[in-house]
C-alpha positions in Angstrom: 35.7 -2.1 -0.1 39.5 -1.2 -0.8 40.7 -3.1 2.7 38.9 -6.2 0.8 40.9 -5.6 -2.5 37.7 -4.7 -4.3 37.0 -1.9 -6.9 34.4 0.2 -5.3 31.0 1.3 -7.0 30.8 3.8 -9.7 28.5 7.2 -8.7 26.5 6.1 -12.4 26.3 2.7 -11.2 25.2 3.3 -7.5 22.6 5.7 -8.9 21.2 3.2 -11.4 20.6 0.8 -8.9 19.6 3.1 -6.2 17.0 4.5 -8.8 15.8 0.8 -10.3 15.5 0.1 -6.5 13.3 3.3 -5.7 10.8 2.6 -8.8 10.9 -0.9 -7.3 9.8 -0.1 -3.8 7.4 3.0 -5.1 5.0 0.1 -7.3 5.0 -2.2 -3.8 4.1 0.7 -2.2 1.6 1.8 -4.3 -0.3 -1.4 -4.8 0.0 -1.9 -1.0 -2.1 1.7 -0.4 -4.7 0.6 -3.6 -5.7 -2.5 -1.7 -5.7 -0.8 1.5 -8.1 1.9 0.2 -9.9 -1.1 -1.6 -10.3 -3.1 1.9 -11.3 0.3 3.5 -13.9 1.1 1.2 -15.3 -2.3 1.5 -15.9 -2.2 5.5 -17.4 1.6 5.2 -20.0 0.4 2.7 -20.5 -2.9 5.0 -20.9 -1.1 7.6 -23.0 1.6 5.7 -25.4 -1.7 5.0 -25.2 -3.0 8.2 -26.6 0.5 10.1 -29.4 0.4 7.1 -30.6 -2.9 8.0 -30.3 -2.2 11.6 -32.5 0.9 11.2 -35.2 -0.6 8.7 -35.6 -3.4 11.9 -35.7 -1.2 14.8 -38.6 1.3 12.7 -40.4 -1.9 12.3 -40.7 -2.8 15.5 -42.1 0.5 16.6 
């Protein structure tokens, strides 16, 4: 930043930013993974239901 005849960033500052970023990115992240698990959960029971029905049919045909 010097060559551009700019004051360059503090260590304190740069950390306080780097660390308000990182909290930042950790909560996207986080709620990202919840509804992932959340979708996850929702096709294993699904599917769970769907092999129930599918096995309640084929014992009735027998």
């Amino acid at each position: 930043m010097a060559t551009l005849n700019s004051p360059g960033m503090s260590q304190p500052t740069y950390s306080s930013i780097e660390q308000e970023i990182g909290d930042l990115w950790g909560d996207v992240v986080q709620e990202d993974l919840l509804a992932a698990g959340a979708e996850e959960r929702r096709i294993a029971i699904g599917s769970r239901v769907h092999a129930w029905i599918t096995l309640q049919i084929y014992h009735r045909r027998w």
